[in-house]
C-alpha positions in Angstrom: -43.3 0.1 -32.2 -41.0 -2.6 -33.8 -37.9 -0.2 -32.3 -39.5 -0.3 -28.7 -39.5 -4.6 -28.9 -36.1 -4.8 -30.0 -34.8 -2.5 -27.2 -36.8 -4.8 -25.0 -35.6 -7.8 -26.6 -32.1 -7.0 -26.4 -32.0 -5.7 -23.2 -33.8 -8.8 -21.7 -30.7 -10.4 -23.4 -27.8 -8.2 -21.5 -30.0 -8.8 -18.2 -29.7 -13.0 -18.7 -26.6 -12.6 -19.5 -25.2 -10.6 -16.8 -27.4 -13.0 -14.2 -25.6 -15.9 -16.0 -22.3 -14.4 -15.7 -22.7 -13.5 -11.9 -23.7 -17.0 -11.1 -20.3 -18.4 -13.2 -18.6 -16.3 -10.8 -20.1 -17.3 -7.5 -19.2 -20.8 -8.3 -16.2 -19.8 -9.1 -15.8 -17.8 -5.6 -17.1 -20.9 -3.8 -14.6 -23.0 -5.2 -11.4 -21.6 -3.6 -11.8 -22.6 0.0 -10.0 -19.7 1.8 -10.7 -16.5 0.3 -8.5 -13.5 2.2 -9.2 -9.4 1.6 -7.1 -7.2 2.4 -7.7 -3.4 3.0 -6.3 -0.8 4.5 -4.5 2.9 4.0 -1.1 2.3 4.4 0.6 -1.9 4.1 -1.7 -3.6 2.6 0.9 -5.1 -0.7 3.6 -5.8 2.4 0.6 -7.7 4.5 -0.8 -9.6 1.9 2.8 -10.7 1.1 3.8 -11.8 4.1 0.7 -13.5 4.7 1.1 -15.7 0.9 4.5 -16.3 2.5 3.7 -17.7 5.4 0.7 -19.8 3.9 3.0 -21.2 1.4 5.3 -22.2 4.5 2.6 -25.1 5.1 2.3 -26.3 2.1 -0.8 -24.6 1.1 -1.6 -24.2 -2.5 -2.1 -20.0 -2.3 -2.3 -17.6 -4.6 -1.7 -13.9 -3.6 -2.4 -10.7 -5.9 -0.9 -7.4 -4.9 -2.1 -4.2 -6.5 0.6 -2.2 -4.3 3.1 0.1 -6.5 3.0 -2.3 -9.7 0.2 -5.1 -9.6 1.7 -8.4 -9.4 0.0 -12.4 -9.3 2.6 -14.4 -7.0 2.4 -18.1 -7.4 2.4 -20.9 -5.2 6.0 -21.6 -5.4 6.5 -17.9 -5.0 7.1 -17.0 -8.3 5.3 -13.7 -9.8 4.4 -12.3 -12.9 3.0 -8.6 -13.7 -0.2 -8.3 -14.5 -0.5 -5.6 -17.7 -3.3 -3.2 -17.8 -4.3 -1.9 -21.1 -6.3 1.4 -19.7 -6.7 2.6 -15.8 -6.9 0.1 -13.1 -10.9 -1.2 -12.1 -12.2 -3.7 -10.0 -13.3 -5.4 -13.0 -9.5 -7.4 -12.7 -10.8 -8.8 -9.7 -12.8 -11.0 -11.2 -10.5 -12.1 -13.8 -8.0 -13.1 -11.2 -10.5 -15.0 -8.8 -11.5 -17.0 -12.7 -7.6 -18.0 -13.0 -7.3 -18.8 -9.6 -10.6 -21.1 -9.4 -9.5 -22.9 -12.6 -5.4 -23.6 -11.3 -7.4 -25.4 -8.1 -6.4 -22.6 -5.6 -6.8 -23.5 -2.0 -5.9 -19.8 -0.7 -6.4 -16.5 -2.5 -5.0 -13.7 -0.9 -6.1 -10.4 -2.7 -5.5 -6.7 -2.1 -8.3 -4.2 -2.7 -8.2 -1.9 -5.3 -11.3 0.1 -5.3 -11.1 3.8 -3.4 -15.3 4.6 -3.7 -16.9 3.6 -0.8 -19.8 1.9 -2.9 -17.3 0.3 -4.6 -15.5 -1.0 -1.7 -18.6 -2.8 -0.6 -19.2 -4.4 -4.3 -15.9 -5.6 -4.2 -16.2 -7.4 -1.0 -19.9 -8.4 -0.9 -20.8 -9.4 -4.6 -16.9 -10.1 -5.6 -14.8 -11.4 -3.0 -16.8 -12.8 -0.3 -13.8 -13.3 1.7 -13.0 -16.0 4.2 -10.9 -13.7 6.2 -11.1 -10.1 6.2 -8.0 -7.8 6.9 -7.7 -4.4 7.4 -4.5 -3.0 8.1 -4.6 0.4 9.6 -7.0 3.4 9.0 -5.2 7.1 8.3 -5.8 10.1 6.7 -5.4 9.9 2.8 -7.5 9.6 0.0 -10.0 12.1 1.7 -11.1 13.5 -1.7 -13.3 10.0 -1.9 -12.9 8.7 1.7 -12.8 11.8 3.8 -13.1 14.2 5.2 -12.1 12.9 8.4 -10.5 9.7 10.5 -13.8 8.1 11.4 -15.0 8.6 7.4 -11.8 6.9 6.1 -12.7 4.4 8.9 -16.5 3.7 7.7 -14.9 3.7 3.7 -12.8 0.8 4.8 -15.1 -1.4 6.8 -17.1 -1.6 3.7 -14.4 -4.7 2.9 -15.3 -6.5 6.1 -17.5 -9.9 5.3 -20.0 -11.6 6.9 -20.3 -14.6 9.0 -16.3 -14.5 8.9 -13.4 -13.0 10.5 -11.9 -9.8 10.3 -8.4 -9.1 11.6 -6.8 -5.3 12.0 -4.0 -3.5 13.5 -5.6 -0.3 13.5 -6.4 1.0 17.3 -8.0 4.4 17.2 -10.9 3.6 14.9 -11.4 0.2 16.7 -14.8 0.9 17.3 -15.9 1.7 13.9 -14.8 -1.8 12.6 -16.3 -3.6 15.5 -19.7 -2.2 14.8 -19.8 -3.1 11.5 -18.5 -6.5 12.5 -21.0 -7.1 15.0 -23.7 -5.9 12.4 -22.6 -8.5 9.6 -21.6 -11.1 12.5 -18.3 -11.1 12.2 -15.6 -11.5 14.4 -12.6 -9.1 14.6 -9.3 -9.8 16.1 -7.0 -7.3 16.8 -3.3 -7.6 15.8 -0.6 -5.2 17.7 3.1 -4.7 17.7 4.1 -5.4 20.8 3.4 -8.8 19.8 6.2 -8.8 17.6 10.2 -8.9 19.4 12.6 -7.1 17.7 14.4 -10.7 17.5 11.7 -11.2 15.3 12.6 -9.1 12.9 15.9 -9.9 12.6 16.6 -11.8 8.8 14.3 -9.0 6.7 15.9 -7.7 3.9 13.8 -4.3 3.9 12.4 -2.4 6.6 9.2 -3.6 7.6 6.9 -2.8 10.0 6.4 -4.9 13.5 2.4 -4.1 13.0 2.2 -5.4 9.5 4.4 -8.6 10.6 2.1 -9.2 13.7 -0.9 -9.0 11.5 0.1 -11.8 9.1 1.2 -14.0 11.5 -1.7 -13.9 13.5 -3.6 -15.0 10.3 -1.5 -17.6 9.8 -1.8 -19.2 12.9 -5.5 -18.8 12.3 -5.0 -20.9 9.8 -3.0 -23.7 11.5 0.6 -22.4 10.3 3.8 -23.2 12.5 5.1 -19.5 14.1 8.3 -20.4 13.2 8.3 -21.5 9.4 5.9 -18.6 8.6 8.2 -16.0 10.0 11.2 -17.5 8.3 9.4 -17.8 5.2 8.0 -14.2 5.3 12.0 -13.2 5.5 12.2 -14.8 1.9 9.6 -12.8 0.6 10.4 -10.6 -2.2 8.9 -7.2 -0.9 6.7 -4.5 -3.0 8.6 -2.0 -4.7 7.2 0.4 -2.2 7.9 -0.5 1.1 10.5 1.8 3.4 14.2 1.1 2.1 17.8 2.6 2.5 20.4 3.2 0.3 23.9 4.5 1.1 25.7 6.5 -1.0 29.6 7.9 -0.8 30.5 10.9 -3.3 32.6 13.9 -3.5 33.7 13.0 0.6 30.1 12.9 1.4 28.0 9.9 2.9 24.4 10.2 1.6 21.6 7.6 3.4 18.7 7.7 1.3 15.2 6.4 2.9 12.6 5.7 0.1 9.2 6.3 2.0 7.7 7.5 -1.4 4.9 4.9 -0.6 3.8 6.1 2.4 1.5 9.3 1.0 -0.5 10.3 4.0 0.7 13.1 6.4 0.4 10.8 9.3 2.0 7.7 8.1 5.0 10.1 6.5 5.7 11.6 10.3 5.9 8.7 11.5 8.5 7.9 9.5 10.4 10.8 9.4 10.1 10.8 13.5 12.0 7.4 13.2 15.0 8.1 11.1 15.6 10.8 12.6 15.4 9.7 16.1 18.7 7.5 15.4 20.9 10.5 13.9 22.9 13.2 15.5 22.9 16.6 15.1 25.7 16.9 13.3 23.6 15.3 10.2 21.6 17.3 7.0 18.5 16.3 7.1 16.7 16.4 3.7 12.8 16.3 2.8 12.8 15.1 -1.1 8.7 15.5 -1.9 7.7 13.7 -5.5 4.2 15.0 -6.6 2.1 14.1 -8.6 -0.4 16.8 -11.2 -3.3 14.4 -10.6 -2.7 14.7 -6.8 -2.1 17.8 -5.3 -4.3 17.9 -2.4 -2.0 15.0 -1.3 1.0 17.9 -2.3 -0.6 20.4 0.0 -0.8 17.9 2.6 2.6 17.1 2.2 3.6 20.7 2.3 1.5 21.6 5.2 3.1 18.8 6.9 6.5 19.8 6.2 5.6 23.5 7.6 4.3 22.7 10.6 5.4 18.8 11.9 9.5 18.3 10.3 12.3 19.9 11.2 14.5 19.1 8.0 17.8 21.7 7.1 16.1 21.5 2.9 13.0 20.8 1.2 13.8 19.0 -1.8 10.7 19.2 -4.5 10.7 16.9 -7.5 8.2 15.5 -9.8 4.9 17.5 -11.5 4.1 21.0 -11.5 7.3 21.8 -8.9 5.9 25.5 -9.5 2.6 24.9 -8.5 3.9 22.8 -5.1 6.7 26.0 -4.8 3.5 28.0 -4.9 2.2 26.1 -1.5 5.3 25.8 0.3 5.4 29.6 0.0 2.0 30.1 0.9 3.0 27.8 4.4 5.8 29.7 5.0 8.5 27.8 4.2 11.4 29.9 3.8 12.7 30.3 0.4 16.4 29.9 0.9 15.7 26.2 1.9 13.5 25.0 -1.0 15.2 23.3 -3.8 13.4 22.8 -6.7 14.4 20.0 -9.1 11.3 19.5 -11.1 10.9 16.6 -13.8 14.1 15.8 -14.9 15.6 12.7 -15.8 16.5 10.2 -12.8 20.3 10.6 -13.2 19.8 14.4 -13.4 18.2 14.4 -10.1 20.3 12.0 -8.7 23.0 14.3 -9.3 21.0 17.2 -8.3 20.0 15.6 -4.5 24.3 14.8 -4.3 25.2 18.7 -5.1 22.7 19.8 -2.5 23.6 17.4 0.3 26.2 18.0 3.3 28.9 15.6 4.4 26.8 13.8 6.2 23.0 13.9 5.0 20.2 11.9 5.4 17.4 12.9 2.4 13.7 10.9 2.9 11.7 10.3 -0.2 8.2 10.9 0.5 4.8 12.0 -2.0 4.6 9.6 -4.7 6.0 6.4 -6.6 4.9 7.3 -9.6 6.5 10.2 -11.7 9.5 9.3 -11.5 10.1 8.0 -7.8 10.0 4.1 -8.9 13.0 5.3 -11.0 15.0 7.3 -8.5 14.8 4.5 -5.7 16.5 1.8 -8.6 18.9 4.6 -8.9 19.7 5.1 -5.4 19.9 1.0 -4.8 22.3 0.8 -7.7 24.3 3.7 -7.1 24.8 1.9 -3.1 27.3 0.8 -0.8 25.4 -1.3 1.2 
């Protein structure tokens, strides 16, 4: 009996606290005036960059944390420091961050989500966040393990981070309708963001390759928030960009020219052909074109995505596989068909090994486009690539 009061005692103790802590954080919430979420499958570190770039354009005192290929807080003056993890990423960090930002008198945060679970998705936004501003950037097929299995379930995952009585801004087009239903339902209204919007003027200054949908998505934001066009774009061009947006290196060895794309970031089949489609597009056919696929143990239904893409949707001369269990993916690109004589597997090696490895297997002229993951290894390769460069 005395057992059966102290469980009720001290559990009446976790439930006050906990009710204590949740109000701590609403005030908290409440007390940074312009609160922006940003969601999406693929851009979402690049967007919420280039929208804390153009916020700080004005003056504004914003504070912008990226998850993206290494989590990173970026200051005010622009500044960033890496945030360490001592076990797996959780949304849990979401709430430290919004306490640091509430207590250094933020006027903007800008935060990317990190949850994958629908339910948690919804948490995040609803009990968490409560953003201001809601952004989604595009909806694609990836993750489908938790989000799937198809397009319009990825879509309803996602619109789990749109807020109520707010605004919701997107570039995505084919699931349009998904997000405005759940806009209408929470009262929200959704503006939608497109290339065409963007000149390719516009993009002249960039230091990376960015995308005209991602740029016309923070800058509508930024006007929406009283920014000059002008300032915010020039500032965006000054913004240091995640470590996994699309980037080229050139390389000359042994009478070869080697151009190197790091797409590693871009993991889903449709965002990856989409890509490829665009390199390619500005090559002749006198070039060697090179698929390099970087996979992951812990994500091989993304592999045989990947290698099922690479069967059926890109022409390339060589399939390049590096990373984890190489045997297992050889295993898959076999099963699709992909002829032996054109599969070169590297495996886990150390980056200058497979540096060296990509060089002996390339033509005089060859293009080779990292795709897969950034992790095991990719992060590694790309810094050797940019520091082996010519450009």
């Amino acid at each position: 009996m005395i057992s059966f009061y102290v469980t009720g005692i001290l559990l009446l103790i976790v439930l006050v606290y906990g009710l204590l802590e949740y109000q701590i954080h609403q005030r908290y919430v409440k007390s940074i005036p312009i609160r922006i979420h940003v969601n999406g499958t693929r851009g979402k570190s690049s967007v919420t960059r280039l929208i804390g770039a153009g916020l700080r354009s004005g003056g504004i005192k914003t504070f912008t944390k990226v998850t993206g290929t290494f989590p990173r807080l970026i200051f005010p003056d622009g500044s960033e420091a890496a945030i360490h993890r001592k076990e797996k990423a959780n949304i849990l960090e979401q709430l430290d961050i919004i306490k640091y930002c509430a207590k250094n008198n933020a006027e903007v945060l800008i935060i990317e989500c990190m949850a994958l679970q629908p339910q948690f998705q919804r948490i995040t936004e609803l009990q968490m966040v409560k953003s201001t501003i809601g952004v989604i950037t595009n909806i694609r097929l990836d993750h489908l393990d938790v989000m799937g299995p198809g397009l319009e379930d990825v879509g309803k995952a996602l619109s789990g981070t749109i807020p109520a009585k707010s605004k919701l801004f997107t570039s995505e087009e084919r699931c349009i309708d998904i997000l405005g239903k759940v806009s209408t339902k929470r009262k929200t209204e959704i503006h939608q963001s497109l290339a065409k919007q963007i000149s390719d003027e516009d993009m002249i200054g960039f230091t990376y390759i960015e995308h005209k949908d991602n740029v016309a998505l923070a800058l509508d934001i930024c006007l929406s928030l009283g920014m000059d066009r002008e300032k915010a774009l020039a500032e965006m061009k000054k913004t240091i960009p995640d470590e996994g947006v699309l980037t080229k290196a050139v390389i000359q060895i042994d009478n070869k020219v080697i151009d190197f794309y790091n797409a590693f970031a871009a993991n889903d089949p449709e965002s990856s052909l989409m890509i490829w489609n665009s390199i390619v597009s500005t090559y002749d056919s006198n070039t060697c074109f090179i698929i390099l696929l970087n996979t992951r143990k812990d994500r091989q239904d993304r592999a045989r995505q990947l290698i099922e893409l690479i069967a059926t949707g890109i022409q390339a001369h060589k399939v390049a596989l590096i990373g984890e269990s190489v045997e297992l993916v050889c295993e898959m690109a076999q099963k699709n068909k992909i002829p032996e004589n054109k599969i070169i597997a590297i495996g886990s090696k150390p980056t200058n090994e497979v540096y060296a490895a990509l060089c002996n297997c390339s033509e005089a002229k060859t293009v080779i486009v990292g795709i897969g993951n950034m992790g095991a290894g990719g992060a590694e390769l790309v810094k050797y690539f940019e520091s082996e460069s010519k450009i």
